[in-house]
C-alpha positions as CSV (number, residue, x, y, z in Angstrom):
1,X,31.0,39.4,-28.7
2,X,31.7,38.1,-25.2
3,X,31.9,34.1,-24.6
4,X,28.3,33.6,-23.5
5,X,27.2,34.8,-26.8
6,X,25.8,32.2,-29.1
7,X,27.5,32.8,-32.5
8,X,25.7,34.0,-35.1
9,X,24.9,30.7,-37.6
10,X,23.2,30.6,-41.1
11,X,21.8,27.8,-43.3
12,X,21.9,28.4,-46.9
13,X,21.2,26.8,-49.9
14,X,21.5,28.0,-54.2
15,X,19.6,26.2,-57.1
16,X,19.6,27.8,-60.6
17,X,16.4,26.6,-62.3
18,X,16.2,26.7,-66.0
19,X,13.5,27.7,-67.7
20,X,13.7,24.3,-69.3
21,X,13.4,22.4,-65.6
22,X,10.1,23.7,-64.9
23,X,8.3,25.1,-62.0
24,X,7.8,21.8,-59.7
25,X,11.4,21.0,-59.5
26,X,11.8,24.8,-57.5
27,X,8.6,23.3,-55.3
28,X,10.5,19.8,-54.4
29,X,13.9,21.5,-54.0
30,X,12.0,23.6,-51.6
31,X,10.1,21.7,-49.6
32,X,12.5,19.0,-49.3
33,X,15.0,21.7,-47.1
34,X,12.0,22.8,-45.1
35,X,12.3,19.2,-44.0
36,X,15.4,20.0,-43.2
37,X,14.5,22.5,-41.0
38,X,12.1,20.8,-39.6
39,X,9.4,23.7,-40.8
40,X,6.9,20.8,-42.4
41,X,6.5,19.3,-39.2
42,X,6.4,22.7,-37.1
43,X,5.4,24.8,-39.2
44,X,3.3,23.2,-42.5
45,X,0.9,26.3,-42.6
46,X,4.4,28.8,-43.3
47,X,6.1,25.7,-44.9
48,X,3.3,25.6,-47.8
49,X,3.5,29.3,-47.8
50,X,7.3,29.0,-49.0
51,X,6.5,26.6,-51.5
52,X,3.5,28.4,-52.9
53,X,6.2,31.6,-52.9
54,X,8.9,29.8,-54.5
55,X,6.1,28.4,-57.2
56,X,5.3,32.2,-58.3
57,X,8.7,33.8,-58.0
58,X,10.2,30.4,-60.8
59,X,6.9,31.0,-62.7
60,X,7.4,34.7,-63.0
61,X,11.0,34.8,-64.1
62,X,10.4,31.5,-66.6
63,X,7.2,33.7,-68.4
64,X,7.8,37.2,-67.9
65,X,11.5,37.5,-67.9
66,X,12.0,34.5,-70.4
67,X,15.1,33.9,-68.3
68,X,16.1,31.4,-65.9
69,X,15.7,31.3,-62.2
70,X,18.9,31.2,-59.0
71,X,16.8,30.3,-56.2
72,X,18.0,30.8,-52.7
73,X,17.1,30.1,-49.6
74,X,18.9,31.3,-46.6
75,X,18.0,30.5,-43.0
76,X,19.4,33.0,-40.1
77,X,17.4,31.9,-37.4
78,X,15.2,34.9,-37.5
79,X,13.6,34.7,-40.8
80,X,13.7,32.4,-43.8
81,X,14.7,34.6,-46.7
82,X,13.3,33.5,-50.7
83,X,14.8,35.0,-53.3
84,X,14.6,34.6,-56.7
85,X,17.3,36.4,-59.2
86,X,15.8,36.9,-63.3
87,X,17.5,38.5,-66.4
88,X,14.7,41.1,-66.1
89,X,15.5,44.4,-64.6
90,X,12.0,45.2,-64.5
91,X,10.3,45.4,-61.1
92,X,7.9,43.5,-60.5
93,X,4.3,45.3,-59.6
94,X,1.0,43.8,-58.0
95,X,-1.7,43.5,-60.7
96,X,-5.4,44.3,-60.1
97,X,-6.7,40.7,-61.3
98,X,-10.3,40.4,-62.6
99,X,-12.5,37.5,-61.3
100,X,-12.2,36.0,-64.2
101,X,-8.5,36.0,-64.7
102,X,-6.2,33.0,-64.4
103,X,-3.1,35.2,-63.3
104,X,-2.0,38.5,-61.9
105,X,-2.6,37.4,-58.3
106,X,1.0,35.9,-57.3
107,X,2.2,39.4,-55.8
108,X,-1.0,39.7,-53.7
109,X,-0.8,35.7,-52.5
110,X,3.1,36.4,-51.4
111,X,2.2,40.1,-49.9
112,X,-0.5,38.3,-47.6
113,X,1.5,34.9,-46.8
114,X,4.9,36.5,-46.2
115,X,6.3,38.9,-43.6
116,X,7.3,41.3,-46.2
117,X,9.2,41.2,-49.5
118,X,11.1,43.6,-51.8
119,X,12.8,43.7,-55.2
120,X,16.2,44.9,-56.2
121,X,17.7,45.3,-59.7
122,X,21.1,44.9,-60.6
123,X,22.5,45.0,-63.9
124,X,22.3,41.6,-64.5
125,X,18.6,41.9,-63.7
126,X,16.8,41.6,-60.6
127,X,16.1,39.6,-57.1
128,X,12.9,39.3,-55.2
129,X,13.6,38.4,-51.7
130,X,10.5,37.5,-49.5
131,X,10.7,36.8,-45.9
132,X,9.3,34.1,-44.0
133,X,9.0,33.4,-39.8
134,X,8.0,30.4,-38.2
135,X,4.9,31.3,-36.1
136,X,6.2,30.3,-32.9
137,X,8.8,33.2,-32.6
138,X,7.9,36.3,-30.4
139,X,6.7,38.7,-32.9
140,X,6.0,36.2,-35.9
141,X,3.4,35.9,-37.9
142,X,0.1,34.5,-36.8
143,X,-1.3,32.2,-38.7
144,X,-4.9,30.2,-38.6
């Protein structure tokens, strides 16, 4: 790295959420460090998009693993990275959802508001990571 380089920086913040705390407390937490960043002001359209992600990543490991939910968010400058970590080493699949169903649609919702997401399982369970940049980068999503 030569002295006109910019070090490399990275915002980052941890939550465990028990199952106990509920889904909204994830959703303030969340929103109130997009504040932080600025991203409600700049960027509300990708800053509810976080929110709604963090909603259905807590709600999935609360119902479907039974387990509690570490929430992190890390900020690199580049992308705003969501991951969730559950008990469950099951990977999570999309669902085909009815019209009529209340649920199975949280995988397609993050798949279409993201810029891209994976899973990983460990043996302690696994972590969905979902990745999220503002709109006014070069290359970043483009958002109505």
């Amino acid at each position: 790295m030569n002295a006109q380089e910019p070090a490399m920086k990275a915002l980052g913040w941890a939550r465990t959420l028990p199952v106990a705390s509920g889904v909204r407390a994830g959703r303030v937490w969340a929103r109130r460090h997009l504040d932080e960043l600025g991203w409600t002001v700049s960027a509300p359209d990708t800053a509810d998009a976080v929110v709604l992600t963090v909603s259905e990543l807590v709600t999935n490991a609360h119902l479907h693993a039974r387990s509690d939910a570490d929430l992190v968010l890390t900020w690199d400058g580049t992308c705003l990275y969501v991951s969730v970590h559950d008990s469950s080493a099951q990977a999570p699949r999309p669902r085909e959802a009815g019209t009529d169903a209340t649920s199975g649609r949280g995988l397609a919702l993050i798949d279409a508001l993201s810029d891209g997401w994976r899973a990983r399982t460990d043996r302690s369970g696994k972590t969905v990571t979902v990745c999220f940049r503002p709109p006014t980068r070069p290359g970043g999503p483009r958002r109505a």
